[in-house]
C-alpha beads as a LAMMPS data file, in Angstrom:
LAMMPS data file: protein, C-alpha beads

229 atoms
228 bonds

1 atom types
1 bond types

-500.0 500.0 xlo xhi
-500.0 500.0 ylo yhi
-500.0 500.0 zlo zhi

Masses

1 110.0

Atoms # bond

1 1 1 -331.696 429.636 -153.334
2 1 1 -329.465 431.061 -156.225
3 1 1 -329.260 430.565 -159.937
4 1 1 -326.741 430.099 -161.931
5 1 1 -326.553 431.489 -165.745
6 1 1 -323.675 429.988 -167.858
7 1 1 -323.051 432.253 -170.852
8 1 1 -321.077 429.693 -173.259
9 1 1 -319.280 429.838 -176.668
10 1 1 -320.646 427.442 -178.313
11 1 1 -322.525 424.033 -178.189
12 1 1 -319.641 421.921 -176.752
13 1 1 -319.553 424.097 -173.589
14 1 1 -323.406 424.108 -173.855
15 1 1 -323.483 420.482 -173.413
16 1 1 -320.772 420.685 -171.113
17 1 1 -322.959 422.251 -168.714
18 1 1 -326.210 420.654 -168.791
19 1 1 -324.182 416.974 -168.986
20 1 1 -321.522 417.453 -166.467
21 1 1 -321.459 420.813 -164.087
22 1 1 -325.221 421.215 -163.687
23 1 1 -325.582 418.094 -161.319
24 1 1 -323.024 418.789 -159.327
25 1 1 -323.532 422.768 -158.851
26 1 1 -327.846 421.240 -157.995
27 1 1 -326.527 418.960 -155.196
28 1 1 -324.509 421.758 -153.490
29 1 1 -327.597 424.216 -153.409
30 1 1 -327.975 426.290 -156.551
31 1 1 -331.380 426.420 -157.599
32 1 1 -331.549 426.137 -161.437
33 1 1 -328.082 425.909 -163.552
34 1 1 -328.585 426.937 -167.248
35 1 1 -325.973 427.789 -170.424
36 1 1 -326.875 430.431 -173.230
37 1 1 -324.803 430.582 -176.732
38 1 1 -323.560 434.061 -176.732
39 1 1 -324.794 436.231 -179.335
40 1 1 -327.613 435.599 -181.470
41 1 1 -328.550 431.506 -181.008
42 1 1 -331.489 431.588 -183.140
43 1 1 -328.971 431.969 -185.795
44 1 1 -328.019 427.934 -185.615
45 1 1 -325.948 427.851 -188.460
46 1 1 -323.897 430.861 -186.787
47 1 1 -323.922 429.115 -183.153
48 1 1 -320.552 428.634 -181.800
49 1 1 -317.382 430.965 -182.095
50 1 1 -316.780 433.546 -179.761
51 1 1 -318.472 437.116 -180.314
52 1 1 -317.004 440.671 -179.394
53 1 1 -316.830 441.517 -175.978
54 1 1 -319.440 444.528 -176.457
55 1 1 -322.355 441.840 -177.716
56 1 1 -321.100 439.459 -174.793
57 1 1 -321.641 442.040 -172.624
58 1 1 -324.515 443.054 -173.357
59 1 1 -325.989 439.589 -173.354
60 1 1 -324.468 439.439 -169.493
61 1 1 -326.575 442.889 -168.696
62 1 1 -329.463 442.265 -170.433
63 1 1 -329.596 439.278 -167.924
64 1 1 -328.496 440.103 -165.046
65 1 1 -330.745 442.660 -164.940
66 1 1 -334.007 440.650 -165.854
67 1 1 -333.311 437.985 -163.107
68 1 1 -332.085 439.827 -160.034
69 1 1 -331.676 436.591 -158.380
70 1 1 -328.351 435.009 -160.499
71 1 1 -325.289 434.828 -160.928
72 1 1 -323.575 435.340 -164.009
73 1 1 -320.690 433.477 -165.151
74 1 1 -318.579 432.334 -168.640
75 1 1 -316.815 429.929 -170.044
76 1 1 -315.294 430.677 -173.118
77 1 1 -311.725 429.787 -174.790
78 1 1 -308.325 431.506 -174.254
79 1 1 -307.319 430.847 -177.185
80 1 1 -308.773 432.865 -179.977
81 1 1 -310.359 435.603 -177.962
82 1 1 -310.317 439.088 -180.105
83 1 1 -307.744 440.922 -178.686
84 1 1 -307.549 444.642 -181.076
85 1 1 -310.531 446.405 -182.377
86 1 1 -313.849 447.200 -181.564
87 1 1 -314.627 443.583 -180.602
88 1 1 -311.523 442.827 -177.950
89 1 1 -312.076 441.570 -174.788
90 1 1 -310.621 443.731 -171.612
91 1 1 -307.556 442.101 -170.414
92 1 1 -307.020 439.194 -173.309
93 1 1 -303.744 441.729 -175.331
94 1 1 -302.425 442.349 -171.522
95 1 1 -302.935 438.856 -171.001
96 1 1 -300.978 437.257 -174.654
97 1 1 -297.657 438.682 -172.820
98 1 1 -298.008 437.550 -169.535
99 1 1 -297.101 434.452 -167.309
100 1 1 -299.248 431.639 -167.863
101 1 1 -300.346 431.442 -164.079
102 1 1 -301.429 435.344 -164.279
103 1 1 -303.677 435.204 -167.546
104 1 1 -307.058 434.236 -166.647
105 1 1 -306.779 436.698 -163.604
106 1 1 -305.589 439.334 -165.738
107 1 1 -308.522 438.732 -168.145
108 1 1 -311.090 438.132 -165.412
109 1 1 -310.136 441.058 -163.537
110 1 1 -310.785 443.374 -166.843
111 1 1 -313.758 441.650 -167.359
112 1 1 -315.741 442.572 -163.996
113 1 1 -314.624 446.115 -163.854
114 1 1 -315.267 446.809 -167.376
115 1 1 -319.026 445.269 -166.728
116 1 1 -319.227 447.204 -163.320
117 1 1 -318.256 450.457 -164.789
118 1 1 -320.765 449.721 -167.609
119 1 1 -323.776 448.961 -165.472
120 1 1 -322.911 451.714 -163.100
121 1 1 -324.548 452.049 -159.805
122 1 1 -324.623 450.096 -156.473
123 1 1 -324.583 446.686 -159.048
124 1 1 -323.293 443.657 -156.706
125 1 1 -319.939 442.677 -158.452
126 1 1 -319.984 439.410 -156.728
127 1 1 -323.005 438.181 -159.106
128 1 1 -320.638 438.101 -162.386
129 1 1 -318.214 435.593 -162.151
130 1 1 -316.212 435.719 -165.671
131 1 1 -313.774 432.427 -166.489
132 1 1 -311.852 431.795 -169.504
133 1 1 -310.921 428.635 -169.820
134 1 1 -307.179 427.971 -170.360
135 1 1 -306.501 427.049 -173.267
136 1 1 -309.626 425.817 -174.766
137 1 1 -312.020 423.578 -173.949
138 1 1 -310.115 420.246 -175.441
139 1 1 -307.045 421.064 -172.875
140 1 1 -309.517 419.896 -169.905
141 1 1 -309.743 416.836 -172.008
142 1 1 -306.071 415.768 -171.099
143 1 1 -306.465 415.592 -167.721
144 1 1 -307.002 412.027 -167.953
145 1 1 -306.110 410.408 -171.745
146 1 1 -307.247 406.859 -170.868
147 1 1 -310.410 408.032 -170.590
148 1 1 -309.921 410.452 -173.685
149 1 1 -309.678 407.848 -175.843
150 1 1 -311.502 405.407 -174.532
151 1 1 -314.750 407.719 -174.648
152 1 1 -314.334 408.516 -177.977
153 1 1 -313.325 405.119 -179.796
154 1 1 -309.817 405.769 -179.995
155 1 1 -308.089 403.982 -177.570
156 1 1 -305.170 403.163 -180.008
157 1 1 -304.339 406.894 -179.094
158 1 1 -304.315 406.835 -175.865
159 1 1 -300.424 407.197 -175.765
160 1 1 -300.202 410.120 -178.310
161 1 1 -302.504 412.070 -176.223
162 1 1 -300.505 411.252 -172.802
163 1 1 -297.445 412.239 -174.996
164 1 1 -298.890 415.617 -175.828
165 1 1 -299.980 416.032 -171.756
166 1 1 -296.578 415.034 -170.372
167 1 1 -294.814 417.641 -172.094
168 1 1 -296.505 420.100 -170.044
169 1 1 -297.121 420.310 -165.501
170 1 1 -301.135 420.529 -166.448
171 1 1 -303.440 420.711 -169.374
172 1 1 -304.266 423.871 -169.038
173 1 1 -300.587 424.860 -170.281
174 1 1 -301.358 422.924 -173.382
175 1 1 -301.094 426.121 -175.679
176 1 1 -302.664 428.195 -178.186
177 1 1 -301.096 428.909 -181.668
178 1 1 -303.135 427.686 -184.977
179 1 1 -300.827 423.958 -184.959
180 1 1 -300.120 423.624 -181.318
181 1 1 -303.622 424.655 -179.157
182 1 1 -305.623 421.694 -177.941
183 1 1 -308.053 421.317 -180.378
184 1 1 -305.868 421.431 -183.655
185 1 1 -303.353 418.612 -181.381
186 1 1 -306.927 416.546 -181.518
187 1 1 -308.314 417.131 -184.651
188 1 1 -304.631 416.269 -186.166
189 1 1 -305.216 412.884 -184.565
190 1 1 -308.743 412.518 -184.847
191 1 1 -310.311 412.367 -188.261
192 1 1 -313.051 413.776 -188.292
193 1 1 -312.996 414.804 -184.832
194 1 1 -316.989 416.299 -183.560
195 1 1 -316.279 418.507 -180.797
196 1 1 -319.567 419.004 -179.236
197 1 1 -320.235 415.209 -179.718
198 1 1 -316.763 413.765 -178.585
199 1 1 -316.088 416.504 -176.212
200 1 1 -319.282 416.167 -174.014
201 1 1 -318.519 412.320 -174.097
202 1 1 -315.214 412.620 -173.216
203 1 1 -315.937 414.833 -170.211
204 1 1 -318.448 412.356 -169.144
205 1 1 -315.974 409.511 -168.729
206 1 1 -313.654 411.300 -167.274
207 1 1 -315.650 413.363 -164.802
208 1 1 -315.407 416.495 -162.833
209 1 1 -313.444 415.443 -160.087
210 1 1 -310.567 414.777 -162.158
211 1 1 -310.629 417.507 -164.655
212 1 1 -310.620 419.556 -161.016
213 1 1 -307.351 417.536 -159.938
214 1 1 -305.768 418.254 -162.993
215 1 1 -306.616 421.629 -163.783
216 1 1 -306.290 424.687 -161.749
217 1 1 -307.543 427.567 -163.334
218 1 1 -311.014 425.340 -163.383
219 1 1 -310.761 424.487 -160.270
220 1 1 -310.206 427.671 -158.870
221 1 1 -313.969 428.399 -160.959
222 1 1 -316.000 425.904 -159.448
223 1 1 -314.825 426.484 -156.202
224 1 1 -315.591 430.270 -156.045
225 1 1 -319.428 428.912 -157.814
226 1 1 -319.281 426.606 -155.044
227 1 1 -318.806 429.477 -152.269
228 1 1 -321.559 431.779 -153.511
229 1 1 -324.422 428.922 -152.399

Bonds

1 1 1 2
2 1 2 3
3 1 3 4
4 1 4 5
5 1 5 6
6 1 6 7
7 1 7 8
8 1 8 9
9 1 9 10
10 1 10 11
11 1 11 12
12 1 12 13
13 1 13 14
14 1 14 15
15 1 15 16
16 1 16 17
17 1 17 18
18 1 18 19
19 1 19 20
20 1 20 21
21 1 21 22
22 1 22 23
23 1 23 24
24 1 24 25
25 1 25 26
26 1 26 27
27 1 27 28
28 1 28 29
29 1 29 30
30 1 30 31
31 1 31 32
32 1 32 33
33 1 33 34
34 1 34 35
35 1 35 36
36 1 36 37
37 1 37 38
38 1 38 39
39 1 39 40
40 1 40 41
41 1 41 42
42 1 42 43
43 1 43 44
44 1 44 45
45 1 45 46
46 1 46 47
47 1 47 48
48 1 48 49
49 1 49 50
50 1 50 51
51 1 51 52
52 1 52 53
53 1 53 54
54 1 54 55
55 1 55 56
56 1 56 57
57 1 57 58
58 1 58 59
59 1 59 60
60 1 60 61
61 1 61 62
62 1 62 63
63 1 63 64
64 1 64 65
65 1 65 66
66 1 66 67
67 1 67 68
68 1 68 69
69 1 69 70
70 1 70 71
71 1 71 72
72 1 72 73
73 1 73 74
74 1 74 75
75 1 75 76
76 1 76 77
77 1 77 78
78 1 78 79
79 1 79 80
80 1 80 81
81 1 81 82
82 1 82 83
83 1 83 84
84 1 84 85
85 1 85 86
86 1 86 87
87 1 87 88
88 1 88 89
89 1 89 90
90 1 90 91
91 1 91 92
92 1 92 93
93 1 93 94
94 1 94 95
95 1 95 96
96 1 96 97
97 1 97 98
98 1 98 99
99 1 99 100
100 1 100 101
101 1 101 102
102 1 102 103
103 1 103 104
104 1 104 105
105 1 105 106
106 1 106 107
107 1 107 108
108 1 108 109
109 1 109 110
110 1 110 111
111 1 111 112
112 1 112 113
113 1 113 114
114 1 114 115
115 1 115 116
116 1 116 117
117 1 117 118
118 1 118 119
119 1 119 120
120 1 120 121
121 1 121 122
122 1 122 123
123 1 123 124
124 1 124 125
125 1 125 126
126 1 126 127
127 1 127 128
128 1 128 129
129 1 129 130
130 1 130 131
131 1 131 132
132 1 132 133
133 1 133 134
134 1 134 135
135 1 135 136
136 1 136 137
137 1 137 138
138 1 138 139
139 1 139 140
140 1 140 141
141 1 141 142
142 1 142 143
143 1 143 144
144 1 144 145
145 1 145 146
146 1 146 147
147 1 147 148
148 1 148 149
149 1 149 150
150 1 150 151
151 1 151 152
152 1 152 153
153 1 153 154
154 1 154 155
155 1 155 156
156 1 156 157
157 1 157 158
158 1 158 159
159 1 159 160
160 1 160 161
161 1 161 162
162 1 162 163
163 1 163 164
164 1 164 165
165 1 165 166
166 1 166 167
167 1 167 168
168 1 168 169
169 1 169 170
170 1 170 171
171 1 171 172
172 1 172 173
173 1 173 174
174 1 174 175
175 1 175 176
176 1 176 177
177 1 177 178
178 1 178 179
179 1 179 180
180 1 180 181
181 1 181 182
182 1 182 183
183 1 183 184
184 1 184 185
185 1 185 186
186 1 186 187
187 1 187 188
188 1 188 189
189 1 189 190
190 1 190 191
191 1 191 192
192 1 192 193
193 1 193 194
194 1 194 195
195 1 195 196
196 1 196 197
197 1 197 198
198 1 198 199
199 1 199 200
200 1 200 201
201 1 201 202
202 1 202 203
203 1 203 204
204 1 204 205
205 1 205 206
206 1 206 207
207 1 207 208
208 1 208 209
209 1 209 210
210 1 210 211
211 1 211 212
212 1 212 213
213 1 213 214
214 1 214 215
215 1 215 216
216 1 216 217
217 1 217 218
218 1 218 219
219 1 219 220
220 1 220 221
221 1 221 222
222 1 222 223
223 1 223 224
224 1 224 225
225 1 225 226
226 1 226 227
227 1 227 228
228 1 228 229
């Protein structure tokens, strides 16, 4: 039997998790699915918001190595990862000029060789599996806006948010500057929009099986968790 360790930005991809992916990755085989905050989470007031790659990292290590059993994987945002400095994350600047369809490879690939060559050894790659989710965690929300709004007590904008998703082949193209990234195209509409609260609803009415449809960077994620049962 494996295990499965999510290591998540923040609370909405916490919930995320343990509301939506964990029953699904149980019924395939994986033993025990469970998400930790990056970075310090007894700091609650401070949970949330990604951390530098080097305290990430270590977090990953730290746990890999105390359970020899799991697998490690993320899920953290695209958009907003630190790209310059002492706290980037290997492949995201390489990544900011490339195609759309070649970013999260780009990113994921820096990510496991950078942890390899930091661990060292005869360390089994295959038990990291890093995934950056394009390009935040509201674009999965698009792939089906009746059920957006719907789960959130909007349904009067159900046809602004299938506006914002036909402009673009899949949500996961729904980009990432400070007006135009998913989450700032919500909260615009949304007063007072609570991402951990309307986000984990929202995925719950609209369910994995279409977020996979729509979306094929995440896809592509739970299939390879699915293969390593």
């Amino acid at each position: 039997m494996t295990r499965l360790l999510v290591h998540v930005e923040g609370e909405t991809e916490e919930s995320f998790v343990n509301e939506v992916l964990r029953d699904h990755l149980l019924t395939i085989g994986y033993e025990n699915i469970s998400a930790r905050i990056v970075g310090n989470a007894r700091l609650r007031s401070r949970r949330g918001g990604i951390r530098p790659w080097p305290t990430v990292r270590g977090d990953i290590i730290r746990h890999l190595k105390e359970d020899k059993g799991c697998i490690a994987t993320t899920m953290v945002d695209y958009y907003a990862l630190p790209q310059s400095s002492g706290a980037a994350w290997p492949g995201r600047a390489d990544a900011a000029i490339a195609p759309h369809e070649q970013k999260t490879q780009i990113i994921s690939n820096a990510l496991s060789a950078d942890l390899v060559n930091t661990i060292g050894g005869n360390f089994n790659s295959s038990r990291f599996v890093p995934y950056v989710v394009m390009h935040e965690f509201e674009g999965l929300l698009f792939s089906d806006c009746k059920s957006f709004g719907n789960a959130i007590g909007r349904s009067d904008l159900i046809t602004h948010f299938q506006e914002i998703r036909d402009q673009f082949s899949n949500p996961e193209e729904i980009n990432d500057s400070p007006i135009t990234a998913p989450s700032k195209r919500v909260e615009a509409l949304v007063v007072g929009y609570q991402k951990p609260l309307f986000g984990t609803l929202a995925a719950l009415a609209i369910g994995l099986p279409k977020i996979r449809a729509a979306c094929p960077n995440f896809n592509d994620w739970i299939t390879h968790l699915e293969s390593l049962v």
